[in-house]
C-alpha positions as CSV (number, residue, x, y, z in Angstrom):
1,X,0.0,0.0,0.0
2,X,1.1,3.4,-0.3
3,X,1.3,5.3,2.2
4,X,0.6,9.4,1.9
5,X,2.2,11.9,4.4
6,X,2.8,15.4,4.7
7,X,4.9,17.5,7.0
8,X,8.3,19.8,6.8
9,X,11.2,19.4,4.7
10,X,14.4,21.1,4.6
11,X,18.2,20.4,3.2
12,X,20.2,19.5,6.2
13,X,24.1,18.4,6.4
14,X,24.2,16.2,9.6
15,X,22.9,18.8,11.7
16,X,20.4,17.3,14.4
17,X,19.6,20.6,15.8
18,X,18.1,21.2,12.8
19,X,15.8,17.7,12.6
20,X,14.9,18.9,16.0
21,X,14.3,22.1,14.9
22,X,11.8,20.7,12.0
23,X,9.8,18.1,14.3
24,X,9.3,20.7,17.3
25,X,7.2,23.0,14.6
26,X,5.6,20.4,12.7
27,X,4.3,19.1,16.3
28,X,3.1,22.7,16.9
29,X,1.1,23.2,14.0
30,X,-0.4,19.7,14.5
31,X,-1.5,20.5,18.5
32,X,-3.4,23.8,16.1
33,X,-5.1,21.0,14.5
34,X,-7.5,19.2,17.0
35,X,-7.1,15.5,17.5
36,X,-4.2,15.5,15.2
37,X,-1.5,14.4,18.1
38,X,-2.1,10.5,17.7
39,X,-0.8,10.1,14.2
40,X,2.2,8.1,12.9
41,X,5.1,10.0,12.7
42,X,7.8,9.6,10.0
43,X,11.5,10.8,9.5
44,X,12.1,10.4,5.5
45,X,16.0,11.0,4.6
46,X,16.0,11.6,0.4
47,X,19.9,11.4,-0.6
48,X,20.0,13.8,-4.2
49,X,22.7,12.6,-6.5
50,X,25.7,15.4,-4.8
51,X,24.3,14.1,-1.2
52,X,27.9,13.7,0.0
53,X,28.9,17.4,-1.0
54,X,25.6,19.5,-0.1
55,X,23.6,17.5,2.2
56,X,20.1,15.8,2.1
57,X,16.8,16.7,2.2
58,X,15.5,15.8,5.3
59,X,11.2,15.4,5.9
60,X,9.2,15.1,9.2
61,X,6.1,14.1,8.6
62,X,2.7,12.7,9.5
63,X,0.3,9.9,8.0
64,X,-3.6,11.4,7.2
65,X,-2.7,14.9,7.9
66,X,-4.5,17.0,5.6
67,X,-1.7,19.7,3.6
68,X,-3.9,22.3,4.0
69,X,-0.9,24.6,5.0
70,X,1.1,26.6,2.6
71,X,4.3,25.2,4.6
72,X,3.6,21.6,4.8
73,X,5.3,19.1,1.5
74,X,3.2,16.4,0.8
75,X,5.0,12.9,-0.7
76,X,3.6,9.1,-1.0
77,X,5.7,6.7,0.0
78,X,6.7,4.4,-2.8
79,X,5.3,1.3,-2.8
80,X,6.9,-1.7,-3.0
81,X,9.6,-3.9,-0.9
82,X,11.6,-2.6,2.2
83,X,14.2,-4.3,4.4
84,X,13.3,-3.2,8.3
85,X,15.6,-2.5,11.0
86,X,14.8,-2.0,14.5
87,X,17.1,0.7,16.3
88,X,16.7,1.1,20.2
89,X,20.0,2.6,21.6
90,X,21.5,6.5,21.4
91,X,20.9,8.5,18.7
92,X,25.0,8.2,18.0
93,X,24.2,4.0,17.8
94,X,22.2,4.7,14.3
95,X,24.8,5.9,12.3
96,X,26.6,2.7,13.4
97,X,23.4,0.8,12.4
98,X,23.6,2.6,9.0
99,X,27.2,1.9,8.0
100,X,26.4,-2.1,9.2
101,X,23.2,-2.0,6.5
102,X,24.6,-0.5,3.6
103,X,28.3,-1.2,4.5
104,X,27.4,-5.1,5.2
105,X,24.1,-5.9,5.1
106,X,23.2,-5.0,1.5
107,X,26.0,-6.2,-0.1
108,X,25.9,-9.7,1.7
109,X,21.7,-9.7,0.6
110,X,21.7,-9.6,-3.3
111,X,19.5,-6.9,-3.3
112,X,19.6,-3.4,-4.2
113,X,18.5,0.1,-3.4
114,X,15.5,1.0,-5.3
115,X,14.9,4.6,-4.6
116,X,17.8,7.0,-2.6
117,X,15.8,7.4,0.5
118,X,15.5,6.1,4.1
119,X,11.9,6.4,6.2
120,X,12.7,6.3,10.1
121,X,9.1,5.2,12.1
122,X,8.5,6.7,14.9
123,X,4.9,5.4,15.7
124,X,2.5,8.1,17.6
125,X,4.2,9.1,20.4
126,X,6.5,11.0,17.9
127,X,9.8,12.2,17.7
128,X,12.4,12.2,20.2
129,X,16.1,12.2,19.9
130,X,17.5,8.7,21.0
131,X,13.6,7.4,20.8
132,X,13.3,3.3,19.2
133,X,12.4,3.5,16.0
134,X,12.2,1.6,12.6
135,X,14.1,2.0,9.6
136,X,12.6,1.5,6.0
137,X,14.9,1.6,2.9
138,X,13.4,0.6,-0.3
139,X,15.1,-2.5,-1.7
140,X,14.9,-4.5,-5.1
């Protein structure tokens, strides 16, 4: 199924201040929108092609939340296959669980990346630095 969200997006360059930055006001404007708190809540990392020189594009978003808002970027979710991990530890442990996926993981698998993104879940209880979480990336 696809899955349709909508939230904030910005170009970041490993700054986590600024991924804070993004899911504090994207959880104010949705405590402006009544009974809007309990929704699923999704970090999606796109990677452009000159990722490694100027950064990624960083979205937090919500499932069902109506884009409304001038502000808000809406995306669906490609459809498709997705390898899963489950992260629990520090914020610092991901990266770690990122270079084991693509560094070890992926080429031991067969399978490929089929679209330059990663989608961290972060269920409804939302975003929190060093919160469990899992991580989606879109294989073939």
């Amino acid at each position: 199924d696809i899955v349709h969200v909508s939230g904030l997006m910005t170009r970041i360059d490993k700054d986590r201040y600024t991924i804070d930055q993004l899911w504090n006001t994207l959880g104010d404007m949705l405590l402006e929108k009544q009974g809007r708190e309990n929704v699923s809540h999704y970090g999606i990392t796109l990677y452009p092609k000159d990722w490694v020189e100027s950064g990624v594009f960083y979205m937090a978003a919500v499932e069902g939340l109506d884009a409304d808002d001038p502000a808000l970027v809406s995306r669906a979710l490609p459809a498709g296959g997705y390898a899963c991990f489950r992260h629990e530890a520090t914020e610092d442990a991901v990266d770690m669980l990122r270079a084991e996926i693509y560094q070890t993981w992926l080429p031991k698998s067969s399978k490929r990346i089929a679209v330059p993104l990663e989608i961290d879940v972060y269920g409804d209880l939302g975003y929190l630095p060093n919160c469990p979480r899992l991580i989606y990336i879109p294989i073939i």
